[in-house]
N, C-alpha and C positions, 0 to 999 in steps of 0.2 A: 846722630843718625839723621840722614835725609831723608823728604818725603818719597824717595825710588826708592830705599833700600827698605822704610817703613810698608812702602806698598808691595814686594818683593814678594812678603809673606803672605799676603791677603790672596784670597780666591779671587780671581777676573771679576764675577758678577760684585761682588764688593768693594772692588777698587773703580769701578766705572764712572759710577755716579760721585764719589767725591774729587776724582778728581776732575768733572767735568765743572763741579759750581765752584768749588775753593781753588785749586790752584786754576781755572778760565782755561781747559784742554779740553775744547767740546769736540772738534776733528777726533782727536785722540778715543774722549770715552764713544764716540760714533764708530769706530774702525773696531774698539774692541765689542763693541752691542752687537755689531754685523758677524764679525771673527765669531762670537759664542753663537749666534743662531743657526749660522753655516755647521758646526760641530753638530748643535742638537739634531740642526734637520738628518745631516748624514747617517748620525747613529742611532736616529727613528727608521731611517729608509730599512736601513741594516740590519737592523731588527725586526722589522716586518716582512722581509726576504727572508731570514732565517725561522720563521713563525709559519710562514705561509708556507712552507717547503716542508718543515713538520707536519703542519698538518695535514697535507695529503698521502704521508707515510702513513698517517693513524689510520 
């Protein structure tokens, strides 16, 4: 099994960091740190849209 197929199964945030220091892909674990904070920040927005629009129903 290769180190992509071994990383295949792993979640994003746990595959960043090893392979930025063991296999030396720092570009790489950089583009996926960015790619997940763009996700969280979206689906905080998203959520605080759908919260706040509740609660002025209440």
């Amino acid at each position: 099994m290769t180190s992509h197929e071994a990383a295949s199964s792993r979640p994003g945030c746990t595959c960043a960091v090893p392979s930025s220091f063991t296999e030396n892909r720092t570009g790489l674990s950089s583009a996926m740190a960015v790619l997940m904070l763009t996700i969280v920040a979206v689906v905080s927005s998203l959520a605080l849209r759908i919260l706040k629009r509740r609660e002025v129903d209440l």
